[in-house]
C-alpha positions in Angstrom: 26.6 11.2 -2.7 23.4 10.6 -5.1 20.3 9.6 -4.7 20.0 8.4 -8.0 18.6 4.3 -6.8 15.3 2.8 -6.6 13.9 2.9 -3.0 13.3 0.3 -1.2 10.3 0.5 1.2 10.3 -2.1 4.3 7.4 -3.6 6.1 7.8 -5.5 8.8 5.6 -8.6 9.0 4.7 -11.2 11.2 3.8 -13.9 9.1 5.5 -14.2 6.1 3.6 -16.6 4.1 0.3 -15.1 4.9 1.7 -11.3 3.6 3.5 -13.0 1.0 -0.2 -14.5 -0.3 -1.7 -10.8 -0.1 0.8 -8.6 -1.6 1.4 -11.2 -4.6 -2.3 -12.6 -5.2 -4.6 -9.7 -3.9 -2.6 -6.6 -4.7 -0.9 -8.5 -7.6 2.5 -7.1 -7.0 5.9 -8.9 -8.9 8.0 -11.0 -6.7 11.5 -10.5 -6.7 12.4 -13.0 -4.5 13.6 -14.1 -1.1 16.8 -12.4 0.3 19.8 -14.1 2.1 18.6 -12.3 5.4 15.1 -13.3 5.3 13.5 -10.2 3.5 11.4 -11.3 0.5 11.3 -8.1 -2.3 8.5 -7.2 -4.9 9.2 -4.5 -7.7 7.0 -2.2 -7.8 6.8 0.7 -10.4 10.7 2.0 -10.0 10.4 1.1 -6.2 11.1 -2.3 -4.5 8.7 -3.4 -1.6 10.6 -5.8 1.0 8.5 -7.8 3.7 10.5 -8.5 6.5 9.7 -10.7 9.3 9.2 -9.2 12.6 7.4 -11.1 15.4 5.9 -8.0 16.7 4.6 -7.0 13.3 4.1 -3.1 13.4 2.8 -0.8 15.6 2.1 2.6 13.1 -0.8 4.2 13.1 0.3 6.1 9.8 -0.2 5.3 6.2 3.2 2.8 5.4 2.6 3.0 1.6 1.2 4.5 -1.0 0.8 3.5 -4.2 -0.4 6.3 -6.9 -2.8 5.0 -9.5 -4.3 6.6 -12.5 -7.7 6.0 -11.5 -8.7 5.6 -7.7 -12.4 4.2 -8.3 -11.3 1.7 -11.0 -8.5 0.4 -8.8 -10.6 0.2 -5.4 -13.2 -2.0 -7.7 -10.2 -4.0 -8.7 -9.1 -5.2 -5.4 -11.9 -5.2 -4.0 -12.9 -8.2 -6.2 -9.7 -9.2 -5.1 -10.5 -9.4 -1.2 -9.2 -6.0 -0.4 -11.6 -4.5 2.4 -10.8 -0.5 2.2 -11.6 1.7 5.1 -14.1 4.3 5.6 -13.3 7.5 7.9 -15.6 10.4 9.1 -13.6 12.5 11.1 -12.9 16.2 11.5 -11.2 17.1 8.0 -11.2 13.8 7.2 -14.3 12.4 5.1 -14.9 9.1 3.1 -17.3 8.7 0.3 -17.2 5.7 -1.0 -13.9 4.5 0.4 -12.7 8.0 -1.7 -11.4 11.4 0.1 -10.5 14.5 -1.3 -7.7 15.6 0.3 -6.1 18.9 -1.4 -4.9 17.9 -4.5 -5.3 14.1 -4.3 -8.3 11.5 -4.0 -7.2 9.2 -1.8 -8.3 5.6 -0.2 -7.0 3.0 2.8 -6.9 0.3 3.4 -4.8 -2.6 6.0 -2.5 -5.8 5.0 -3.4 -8.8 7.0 -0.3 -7.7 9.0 -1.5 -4.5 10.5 0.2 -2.0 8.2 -2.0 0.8 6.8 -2.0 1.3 2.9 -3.2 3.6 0.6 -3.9 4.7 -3.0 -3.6 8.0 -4.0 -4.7 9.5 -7.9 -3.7 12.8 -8.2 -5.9 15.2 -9.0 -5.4 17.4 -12.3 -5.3 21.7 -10.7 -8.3 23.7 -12.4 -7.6 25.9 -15.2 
């Protein structure tokens, strides 16, 4: 066997049409569509994304996603004039400036769906010479 597919990440969601507005107008992701068993999918880079509804929503206290961009600040200004309300941390070896930490070698920033689940963008960061 091969793992030779796109992925397909799941999120489970409590209200669909409410997620559905966020992933598609805020974080401007392309719809797929709706699924036979409920699911609706989004293409994503070589990844699909599929919401599925759940009427607990989701109880993780991790990171769900991440999606890598080529430049952290000029994305964070992007959604943020989209709605998109990032988090700020200052915690023992974990640090925010400016929505932005520097974790190893990746910047990284997070930030929640209107669902609960915990996203994040991650640039990664060229090594020194």
């Amino acid at each position: 066997m091969t793992f030779d597919h796109p992925v397909t990440a799941m999120l489970p969601v409590i209200d669909m049409a409410r997620a559905r507005h966020f992933y598609e107008k805020q974080l401007g992701l392309e719809a797929v569509g709706l699924k036979p068993d409920g699911k609706f999918v989004y293409r994503c880079g070589g990844t699909e994304l599929a919401l599925f509804p759940r009427p607990g929503g989701t109880k993780a206290e991790h990171t769900a996603l991440s999606f890598r961009v080529g430049d952290i600040r000029t994305a964070i200004g992007e959604l943020e004039g989209r709605g998109v309300r990032f988090a700020d941390y200052d915690l023992p070896g974990l640090k925010t400036v400016e929505h932005v930490c520097v974790l190893g070698s990746e910047k990284a920033a997070w930030f929640q769906d209107p669902e609960g689940n915990i996203l994040c963008l991650h640039e990664d960061i060229a090594p020194a010479a």
